[in-house]
C-alpha positions as CSV (number, residue, x, y, z in Angstrom):
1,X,14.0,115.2,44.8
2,X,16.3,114.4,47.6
3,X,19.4,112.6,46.6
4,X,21.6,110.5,48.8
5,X,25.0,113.0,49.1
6,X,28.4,112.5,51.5
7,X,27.2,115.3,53.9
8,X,23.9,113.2,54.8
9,X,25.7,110.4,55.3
10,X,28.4,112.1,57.6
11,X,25.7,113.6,59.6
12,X,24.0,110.2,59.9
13,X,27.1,108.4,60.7
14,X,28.3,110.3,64.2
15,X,27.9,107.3,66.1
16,X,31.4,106.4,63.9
17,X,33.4,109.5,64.5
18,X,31.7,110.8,61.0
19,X,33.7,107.9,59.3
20,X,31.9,106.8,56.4
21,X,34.6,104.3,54.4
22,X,34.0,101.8,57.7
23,X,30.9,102.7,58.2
24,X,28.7,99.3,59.3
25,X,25.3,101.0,60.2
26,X,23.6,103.6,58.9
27,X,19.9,105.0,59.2
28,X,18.4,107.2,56.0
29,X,14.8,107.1,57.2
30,X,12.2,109.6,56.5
31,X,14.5,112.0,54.0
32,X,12.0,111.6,51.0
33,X,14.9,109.8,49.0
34,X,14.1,109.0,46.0
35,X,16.9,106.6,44.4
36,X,19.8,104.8,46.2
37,X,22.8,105.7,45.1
38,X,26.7,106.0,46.2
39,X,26.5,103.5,49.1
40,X,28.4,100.9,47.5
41,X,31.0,103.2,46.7
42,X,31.2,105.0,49.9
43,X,30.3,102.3,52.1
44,X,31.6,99.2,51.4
45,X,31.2,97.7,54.8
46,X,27.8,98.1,55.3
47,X,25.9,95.8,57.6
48,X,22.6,97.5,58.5
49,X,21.0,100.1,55.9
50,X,18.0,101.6,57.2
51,X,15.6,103.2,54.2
52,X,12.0,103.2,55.3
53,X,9.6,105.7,54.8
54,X,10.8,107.5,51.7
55,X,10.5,107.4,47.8
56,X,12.3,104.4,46.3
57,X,11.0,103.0,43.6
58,X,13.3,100.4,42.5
59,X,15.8,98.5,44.6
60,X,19.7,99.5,43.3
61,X,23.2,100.2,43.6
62,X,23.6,97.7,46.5
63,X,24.6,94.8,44.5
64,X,28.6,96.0,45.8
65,X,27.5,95.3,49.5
66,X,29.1,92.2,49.8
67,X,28.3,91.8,54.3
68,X,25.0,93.4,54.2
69,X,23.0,91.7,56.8
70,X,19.5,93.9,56.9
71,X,18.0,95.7,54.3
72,X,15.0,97.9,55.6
73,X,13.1,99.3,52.7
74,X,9.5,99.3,54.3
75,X,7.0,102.1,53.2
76,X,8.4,102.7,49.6
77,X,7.3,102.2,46.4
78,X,9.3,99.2,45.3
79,X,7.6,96.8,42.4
80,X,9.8,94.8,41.9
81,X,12.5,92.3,43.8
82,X,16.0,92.6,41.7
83,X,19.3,93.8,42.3
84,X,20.6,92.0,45.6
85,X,22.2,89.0,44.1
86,X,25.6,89.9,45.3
87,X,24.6,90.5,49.0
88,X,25.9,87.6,50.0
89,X,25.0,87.8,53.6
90,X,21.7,89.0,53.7
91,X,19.9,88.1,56.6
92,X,16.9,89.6,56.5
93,X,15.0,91.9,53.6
94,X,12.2,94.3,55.4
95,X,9.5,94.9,51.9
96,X,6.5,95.8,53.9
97,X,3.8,97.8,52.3
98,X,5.6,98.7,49.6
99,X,3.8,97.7,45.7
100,X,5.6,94.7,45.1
101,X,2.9,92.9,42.7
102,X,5.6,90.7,40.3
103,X,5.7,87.8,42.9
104,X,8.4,85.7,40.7
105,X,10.9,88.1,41.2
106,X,12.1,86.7,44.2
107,X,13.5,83.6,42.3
108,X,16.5,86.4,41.9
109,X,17.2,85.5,45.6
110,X,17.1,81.9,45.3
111,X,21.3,81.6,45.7
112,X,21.2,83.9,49.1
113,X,22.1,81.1,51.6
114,X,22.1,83.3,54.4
115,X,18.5,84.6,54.3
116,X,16.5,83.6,56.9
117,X,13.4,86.3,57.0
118,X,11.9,87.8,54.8
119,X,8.8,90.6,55.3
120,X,6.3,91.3,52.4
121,X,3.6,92.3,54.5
122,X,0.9,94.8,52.6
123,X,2.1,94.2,49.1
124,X,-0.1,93.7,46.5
125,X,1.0,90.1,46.0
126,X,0.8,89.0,49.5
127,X,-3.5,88.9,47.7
128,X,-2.5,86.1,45.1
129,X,-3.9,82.0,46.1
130,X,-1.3,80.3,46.9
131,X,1.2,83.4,48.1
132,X,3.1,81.5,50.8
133,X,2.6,78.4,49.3
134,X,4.9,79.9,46.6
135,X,7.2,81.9,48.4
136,X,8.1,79.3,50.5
137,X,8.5,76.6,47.5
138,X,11.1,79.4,46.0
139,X,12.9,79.9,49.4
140,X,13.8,77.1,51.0
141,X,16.1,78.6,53.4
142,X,13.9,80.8,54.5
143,X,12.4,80.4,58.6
144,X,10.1,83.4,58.9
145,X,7.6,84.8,56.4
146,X,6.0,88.2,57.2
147,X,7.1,87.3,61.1
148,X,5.4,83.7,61.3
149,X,7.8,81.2,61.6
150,X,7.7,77.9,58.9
151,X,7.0,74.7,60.2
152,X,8.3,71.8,58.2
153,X,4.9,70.2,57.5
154,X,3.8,73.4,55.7
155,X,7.3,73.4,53.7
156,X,6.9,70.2,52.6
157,X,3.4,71.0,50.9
158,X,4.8,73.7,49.6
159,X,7.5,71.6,47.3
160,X,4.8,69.1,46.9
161,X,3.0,71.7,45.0
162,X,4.8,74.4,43.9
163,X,4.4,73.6,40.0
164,X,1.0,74.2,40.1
165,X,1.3,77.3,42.9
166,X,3.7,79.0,40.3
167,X,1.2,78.7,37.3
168,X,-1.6,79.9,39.3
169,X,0.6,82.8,40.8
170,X,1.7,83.8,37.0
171,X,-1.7,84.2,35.9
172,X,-2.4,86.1,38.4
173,X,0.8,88.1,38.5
174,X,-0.6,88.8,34.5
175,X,-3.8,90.2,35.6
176,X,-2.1,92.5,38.2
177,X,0.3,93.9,34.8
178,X,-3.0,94.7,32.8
179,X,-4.4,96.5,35.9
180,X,-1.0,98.6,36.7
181,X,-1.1,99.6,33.1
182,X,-4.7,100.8,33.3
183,X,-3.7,102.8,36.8
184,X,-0.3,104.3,35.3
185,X,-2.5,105.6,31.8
186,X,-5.4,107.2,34.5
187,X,-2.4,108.8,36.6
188,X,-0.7,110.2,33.2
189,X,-3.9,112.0,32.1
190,X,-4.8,112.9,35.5
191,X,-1.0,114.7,36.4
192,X,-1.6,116.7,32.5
193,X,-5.6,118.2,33.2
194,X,-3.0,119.6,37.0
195,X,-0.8,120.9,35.0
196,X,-2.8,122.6,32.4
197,X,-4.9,124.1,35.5
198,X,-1.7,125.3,36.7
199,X,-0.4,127.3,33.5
200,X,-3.9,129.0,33.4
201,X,-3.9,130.3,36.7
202,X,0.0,131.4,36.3
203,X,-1.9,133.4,33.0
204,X,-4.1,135.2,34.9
205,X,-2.3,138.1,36.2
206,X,-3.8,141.4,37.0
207,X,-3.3,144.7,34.7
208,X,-4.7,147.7,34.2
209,X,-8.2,148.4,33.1
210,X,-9.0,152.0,33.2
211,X,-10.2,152.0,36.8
212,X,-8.6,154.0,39.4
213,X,-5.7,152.6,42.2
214,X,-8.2,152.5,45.1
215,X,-10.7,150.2,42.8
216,X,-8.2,148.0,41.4
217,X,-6.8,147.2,45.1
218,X,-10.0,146.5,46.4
219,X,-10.9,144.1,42.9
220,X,-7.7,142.7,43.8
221,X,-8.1,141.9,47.5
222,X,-11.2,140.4,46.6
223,X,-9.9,138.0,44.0
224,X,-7.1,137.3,46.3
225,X,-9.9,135.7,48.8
226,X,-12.0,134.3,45.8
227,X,-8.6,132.0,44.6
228,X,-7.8,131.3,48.5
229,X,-11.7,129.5,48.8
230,X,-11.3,128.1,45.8
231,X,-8.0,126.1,46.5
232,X,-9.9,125.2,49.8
233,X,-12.1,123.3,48.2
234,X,-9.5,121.9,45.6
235,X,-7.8,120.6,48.7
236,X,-11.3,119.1,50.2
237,X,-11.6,117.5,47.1
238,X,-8.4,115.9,46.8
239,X,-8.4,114.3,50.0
240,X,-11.7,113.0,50.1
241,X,-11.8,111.7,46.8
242,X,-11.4,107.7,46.6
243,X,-8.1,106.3,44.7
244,X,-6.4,103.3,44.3
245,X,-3.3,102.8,46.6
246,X,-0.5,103.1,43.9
247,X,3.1,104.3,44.1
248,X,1.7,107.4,41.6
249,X,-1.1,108.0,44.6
250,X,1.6,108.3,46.9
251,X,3.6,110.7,44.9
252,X,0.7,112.9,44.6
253,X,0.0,112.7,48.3
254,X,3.7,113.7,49.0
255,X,3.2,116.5,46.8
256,X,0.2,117.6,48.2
257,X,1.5,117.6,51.8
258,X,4.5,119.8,50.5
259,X,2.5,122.2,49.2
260,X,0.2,122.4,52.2
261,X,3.7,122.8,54.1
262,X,5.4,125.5,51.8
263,X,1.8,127.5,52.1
264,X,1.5,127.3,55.5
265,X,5.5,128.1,55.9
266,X,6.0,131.6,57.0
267,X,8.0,133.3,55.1
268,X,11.1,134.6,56.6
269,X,13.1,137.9,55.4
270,X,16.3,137.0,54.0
271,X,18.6,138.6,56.4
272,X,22.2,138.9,55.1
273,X,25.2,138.0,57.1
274,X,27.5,141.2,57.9
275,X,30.6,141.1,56.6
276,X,33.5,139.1,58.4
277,X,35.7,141.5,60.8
278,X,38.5,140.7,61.9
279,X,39.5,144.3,62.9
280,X,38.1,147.5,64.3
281,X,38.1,150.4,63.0
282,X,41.2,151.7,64.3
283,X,43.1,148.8,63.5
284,X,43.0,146.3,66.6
285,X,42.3,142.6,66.5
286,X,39.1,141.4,67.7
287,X,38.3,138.3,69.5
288,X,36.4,136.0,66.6
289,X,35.0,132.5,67.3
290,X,32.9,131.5,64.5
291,X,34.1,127.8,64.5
292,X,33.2,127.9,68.1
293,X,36.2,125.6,69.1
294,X,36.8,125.6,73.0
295,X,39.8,126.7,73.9
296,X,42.5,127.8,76.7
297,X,45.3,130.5,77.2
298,X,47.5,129.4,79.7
299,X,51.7,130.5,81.0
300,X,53.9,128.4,81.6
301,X,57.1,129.0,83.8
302,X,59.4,129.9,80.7
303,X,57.5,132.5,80.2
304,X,55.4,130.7,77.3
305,X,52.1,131.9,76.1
306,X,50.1,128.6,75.4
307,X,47.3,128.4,73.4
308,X,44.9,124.9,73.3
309,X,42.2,124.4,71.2
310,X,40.6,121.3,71.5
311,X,40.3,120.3,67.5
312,X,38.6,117.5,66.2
313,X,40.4,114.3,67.2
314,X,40.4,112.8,63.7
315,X,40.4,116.4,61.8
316,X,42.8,116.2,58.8
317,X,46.1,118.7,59.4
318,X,45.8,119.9,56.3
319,X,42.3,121.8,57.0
320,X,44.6,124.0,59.8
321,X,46.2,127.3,59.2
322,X,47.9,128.7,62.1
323,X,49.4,132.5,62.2
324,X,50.9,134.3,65.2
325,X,51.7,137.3,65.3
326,X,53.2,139.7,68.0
327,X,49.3,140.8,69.8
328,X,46.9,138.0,68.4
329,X,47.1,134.5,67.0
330,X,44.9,133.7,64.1
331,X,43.9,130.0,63.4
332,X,42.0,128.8,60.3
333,X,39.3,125.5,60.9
334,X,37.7,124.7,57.5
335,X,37.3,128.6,56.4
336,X,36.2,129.4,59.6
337,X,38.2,132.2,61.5
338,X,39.0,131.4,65.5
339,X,41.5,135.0,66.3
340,X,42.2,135.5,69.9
341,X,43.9,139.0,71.2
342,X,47.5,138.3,73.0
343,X,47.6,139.7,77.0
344,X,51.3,140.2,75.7
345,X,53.4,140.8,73.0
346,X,55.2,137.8,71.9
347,X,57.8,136.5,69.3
348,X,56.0,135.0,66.1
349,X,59.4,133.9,64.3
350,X,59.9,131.6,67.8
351,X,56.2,130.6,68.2
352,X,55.9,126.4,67.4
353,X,52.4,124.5,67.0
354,X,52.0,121.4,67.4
355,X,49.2,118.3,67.0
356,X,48.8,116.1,70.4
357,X,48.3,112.7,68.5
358,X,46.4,111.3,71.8
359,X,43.5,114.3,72.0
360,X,43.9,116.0,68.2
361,X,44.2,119.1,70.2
362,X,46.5,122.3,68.7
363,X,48.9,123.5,71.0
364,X,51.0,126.7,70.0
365,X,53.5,127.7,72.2
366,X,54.8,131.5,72.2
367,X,57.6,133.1,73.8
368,X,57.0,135.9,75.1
369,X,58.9,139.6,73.6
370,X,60.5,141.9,76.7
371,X,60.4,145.7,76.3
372,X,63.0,146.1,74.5
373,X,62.9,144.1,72.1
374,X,64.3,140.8,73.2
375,X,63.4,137.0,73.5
376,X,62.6,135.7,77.4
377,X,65.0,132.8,77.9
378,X,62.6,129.9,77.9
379,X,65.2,127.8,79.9
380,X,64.2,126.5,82.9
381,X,65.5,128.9,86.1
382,X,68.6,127.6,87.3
383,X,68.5,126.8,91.6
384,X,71.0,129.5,93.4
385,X,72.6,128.1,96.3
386,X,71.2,130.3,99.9
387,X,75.3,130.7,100.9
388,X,76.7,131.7,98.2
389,X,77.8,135.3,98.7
390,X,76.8,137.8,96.0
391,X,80.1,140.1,94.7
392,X,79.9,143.6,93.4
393,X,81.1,143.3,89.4
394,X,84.3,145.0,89.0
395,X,84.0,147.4,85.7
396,X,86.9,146.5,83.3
397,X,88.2,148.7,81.2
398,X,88.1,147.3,77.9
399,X,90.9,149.0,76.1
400,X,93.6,147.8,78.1
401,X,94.8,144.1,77.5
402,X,92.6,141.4,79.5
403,X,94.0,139.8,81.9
404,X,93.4,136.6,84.1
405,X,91.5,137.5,87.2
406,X,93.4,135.9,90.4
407,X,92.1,137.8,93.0
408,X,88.8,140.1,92.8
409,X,89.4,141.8,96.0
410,X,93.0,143.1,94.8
411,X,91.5,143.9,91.2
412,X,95.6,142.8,90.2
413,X,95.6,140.2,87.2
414,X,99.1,138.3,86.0
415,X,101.0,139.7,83.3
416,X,101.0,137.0,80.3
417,X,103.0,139.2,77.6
418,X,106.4,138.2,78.8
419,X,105.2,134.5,78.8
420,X,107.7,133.8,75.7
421,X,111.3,135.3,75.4
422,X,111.3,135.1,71.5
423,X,109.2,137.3,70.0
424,X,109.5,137.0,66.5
425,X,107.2,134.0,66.1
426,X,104.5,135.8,68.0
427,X,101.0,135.9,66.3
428,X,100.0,139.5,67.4
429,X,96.6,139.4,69.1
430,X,93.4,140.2,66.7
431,X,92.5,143.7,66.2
432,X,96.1,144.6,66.6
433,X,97.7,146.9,63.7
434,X,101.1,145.4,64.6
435,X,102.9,143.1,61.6
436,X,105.2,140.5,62.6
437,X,108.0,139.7,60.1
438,X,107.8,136.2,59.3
439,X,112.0,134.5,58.9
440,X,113.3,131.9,55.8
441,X,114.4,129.3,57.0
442,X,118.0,128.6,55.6
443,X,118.0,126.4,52.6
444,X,120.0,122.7,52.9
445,X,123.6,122.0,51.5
446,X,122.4,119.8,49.0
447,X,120.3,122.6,47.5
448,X,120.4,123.6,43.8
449,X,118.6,126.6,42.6
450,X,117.1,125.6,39.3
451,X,115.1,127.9,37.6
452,X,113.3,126.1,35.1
453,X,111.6,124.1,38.0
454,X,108.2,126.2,38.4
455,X,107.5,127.6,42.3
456,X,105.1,126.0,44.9
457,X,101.7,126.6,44.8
C-alpha cells in the first residue's frame, strides 16, 4: 500500500520551490495510492489535485479544502459520491471510469454553487434509464455532463420529470446493491481458495530422503522447472479467464501485474556503502562532496580565503554546520559532509560565515595565518605617495630616556627633565624605582585638633 507522505508531496511540488503549506497545484498520478490522506492538513490552499490512475476507493479528507477548483479522481475505484461538501469552489469533479453505481449520492453536491462540469463517464450508473435525466434534475447548476454541454430545453424536462426519474433510478440503484453483494461474496471465496494454494506451496519444501547429493539436485532442478510451467499456466489462466469489471477485479489485476514485475525483476546484490572518510590514513583531510553543492574558492585582496557554496535559496539556517579549521573547512548540509582542503593555512578563531539573503548562498570568509604565526592585516593597502623619500630607521636605544625627535639627520632630541624647577611634586616616570615624598600642607588658624572626631576615609 502506498500512502500519501510529505516527501511525495515535496518531490511533486518543485514547480513551488518544494513549498507545500502554499502549495495550489499538485499532481499524484499513477503512485498506486490507495487512501487520501494529509492534504487538508498540509495543503490548505489547494486548487488543482490531480489523483487519476491509482487505488482510491472512497473519496476523503478533502472536506478542509475550502478553494479547490478541480478534483481529478478518474481510473479509481470510487462507489460512492460523499465527502466534498465543504469544497466550496469546486469547479469541476473528473469521476470517469471509476464504479460509482449509488447514483443519489450526488444530491451531497447539491449546495456546490460553483460546479459547472461534472464527468461520470464509464461508471456503472451512467447504465441506469433516465441517468441524465436525473443528474441534471439534481444539478441545476451544472453546464456540462460527461463533456456535452446542457441545453435549456433538455433542463427543463429534466425538472418536469425528475420525481418519477428518481424512483425509477432508486430501483434500479437497488438491483445494482443486490448484484455488488453477490460480486463482493464470489471475490471473498475466490481471494481464500489463493491463499490456501499459497500456504501449501510455502509447505512443500525439499528434505532429505535417503538419496545421494547429485540425485537430490537433479530431483530438485527438475521440480524447480515443473512449478515454473505450472505458474505459466496459472498466469494464462488468470488473464484469459472472463470477470466482471469490479474494483476487487482490479485489485487482483494490480496484484497480478506486481508479481509478474517482482518475478521478472532482477535481483540485485546488496552492495553496502563504505564507510564515510573524511581522512586518510596518515591523518590528512580529504576533499568530500557527497551533498554535491557547487561551489568556489576564491582571494580576495586582504588576503581572504573565500569560500561560496551556492545553498538552497530557501534552505532553513538551522540545517547548516560550518567548521574551519587551520588546512580544511568542513560544512554540514542535512547530514551530508561537503570538506574542502585549504591551499593555505588560515586563522579559524577570525574566520566569519555568512547567509546572502538575495542567492541563500554561504560565504565564509578566512584570513589567512603568516609563517609565523600571525594574522595578515585584512585592511585594505594604504596608497604611498611616488615622492615621498624613504629614511633609514635610526635604532634607539631603549634604556636611555625617550626623547622627542627634532631632527633625524642629527639623531639630537630636546632635553624635557629640566622642564619644571620644583621637583618635589614630580610623578616619577613608570617603571622607575624612585619614590617621591609627598608634603602636608600646613593646617589653618582656625584649626582645632579634636580627637574624638574619627579620621577621613
Amino acid at each position: 500500500m502506498v500512502r500519501i507522505s510529505e516527501n511525495l508531496i515535496r518531490k511533486r511540488s518543485e514547480h513551488n520551490n518544494c513549498e507545500i503549506s502554499t502549495l495550489e497545484e499538485v499532481s499524484l498520478h499513477q503512485q498506486d495510492i490507495e487512501r487520501i490522506e494529509y492534504l487538508d492538513k498540509w495543503c490548505r490552499d489547494l486548487k488543482i489535485l490531480y489523483l487519476q490512475s491509482n487505488l482510491i476507493p472512497k473519496i476523503e479528507n478533502v472536506n478542509r479544502l475550502k478553494k479547490l477548483e478541480y478534483l481529478n479522481l478518474a481510473l479509481n475505484n470510487v462507489e460512492r459520491v460523499e465527502n466534498l461538501e465543504g469544497c466550496e469552489c469546486l469547479n469541476k469533479l473528473d469521476l470517469t471510469v471509476n464504479f460509482v453505481g449509488e447514483l443519489t449520492s450526488i444530491e451531497s453536491l447539491k449546495d456546490l454553487y460553483h460546479l459547472r462540469e461534472l464527468f461520470l463517464t464509464g461508471n456503472p450508473c451512467t447504465e441506469y434509464e433516465g441517468y441524465r435525466q436525473y443528474v441534471l434534475g439534481t444539478l441545476p447548476q451544472l453546464q456540462y455532463l460527461d463533456g456535452t454541454e446542457i441545453g435549456k430545453a433538455e433542463r427543463i424536462k429534466a425538472l418536469q420529470n425528475y420525481a418519477i426519474t428518481r424512483a425509477q433510478i432508486i430501483q434500479q440503484q437497488g438491483e445494482y446493491k443486490k448484484k455488488r453483494e453477490k460480486q463482493k461474496k464470489e471475490a471473498a471465496e475466490k481471494e481464500e481458495k489463493e491463499k490456501m494454494k499459497d500456504e501449501l506451496k510455502k509447505d512443500k519444501k525439499a528434505g532429505f530422503d535417503g538419496r545421494w547429493y547429485t540425485d537430490m539436485n537433479k530431483e530438485a532442478q527438475e521440480e524447480k522447472k515443473i512449478e515454473e510451467k505450472a505458474e505459466e499456466e496459472e498466469d494464462k489462466e488468470f488473464w484469459n479467464e472472463k470477470v466482471d469489471f469490479t474494483p476487487e477485479s482490479r485489485m487482483a489485476v494490480h496484484k497480478q501485474m506486481q508479481k509478474e514485475k517482482d518475478k521478472n525483476k532482477p535481483k540485485e546484490a546488496t552492495v553496502q556503502k563504505a564507510p564515510r572518510r573524511l581522512f586518510n590514513d596518515e591523518g590528512r583531510p580529504l576533499n568530500v562532496n557527497e551533498a554535491k553543492i557547487d561551489f568556489t574558492l576564491t582571494e580576495d585582496d586582504t588576503n581572504n580565503i573565500i569560500l561560496d557554496l551556492a545553498i538552497f535559496k530557501h534552505m532553513d539556517t538551522s540545517l547548516l554546520d560550518c567548521d574551519v579549521q587551520p588546512t580544511y573547512v568542513r560544512v554540514t548540509v542535512k547530514d551530508k559532509v561537503f570538506q574542502l582542503c585549504l591551499p593555505e593555512e588560515v586563522k579559524s578563531d577570525s574566520s566569519v560565515a555568512k547567509r546572502s539573503q538575495t542567492t541563500g548562498h554561504l560565504v565564509i570568509y578566512m584570513p589567512k595565518l603568516c609563517t609565523d604565526g600571525s594574522i595578515i592585516s585584512t585592511l585594505p593597502k594604504a596608497k604611498v605617495d611616488p615622492s615621498f623619500k624613504k629614511t633609514v630607521p635610526r635604532k634607539i636605544d631603549k634604556s636611555n630616556t625617550e626623547r622627542l625627535e627634532v631632527e633625524p639627520s642629527a639623531h639630537k632630541g630636546v632635553d624635557i627633565s629640566n622642564i619644571v624647577k620644583d621637583k618635589k611634586d614630580i610623578v616619577p616616570p613608570l617603571g622607575s624605582k624612585k619614590t617621591v615624598k609627598k608634603t602636608e600642607r600646613p593646617n589653618s588658624e582656625d584649626f582645632i585638633d579634636d580627637p574624638d572626631v574619627p579620621p577621613l576615609i
